[in-house]
C-alpha angles and dihedrals in degrees: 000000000000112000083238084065088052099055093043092099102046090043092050087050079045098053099042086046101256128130102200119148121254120210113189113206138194114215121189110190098180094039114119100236147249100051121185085349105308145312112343143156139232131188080005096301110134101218106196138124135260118284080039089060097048090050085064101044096041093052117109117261132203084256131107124228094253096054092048088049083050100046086045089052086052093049094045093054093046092049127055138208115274 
């Protein structure tokens, strides 16, 4: 993945004047784990599998309904389909 691919999501919340963190994440869906022990991150990219990776998205966040409605609106628009 180029690094310019990497930065798409916290320059589209940027741009649409928003400072919400952006976590990058790794995710390998056929890997034996653990590797290396487990889930970790470098260069603040979280590399974990895939339950691991919904526990994170699916943890609850400081962000009302109506603000994540609002951020996913703003991704939608910046990315489109493949």
């Amino acid at each position: 993945m180029p690094a310019a691919a990497g930065r798409a999501a916290p320059e589209a919340l940027a741009a649409a004047g928003s400072d919400v963190p952006v976590t990058g994440m790794l995710v390998f869906v056929d890997a034996d784990w653990p590797l290396f022990g487990g889930d970790f991150a470098t260069q603040g990219v979280k590399v974990l599998w895939p339950k691991k990776a919904t526990e994170h998205i699916l943890k609850a966040g400081p962000f009302a309904g109506d603000v994540v409605t609002a951020l996913h609106r703003t991704l939608a628009r910046a990315f489109t389909n493949a």
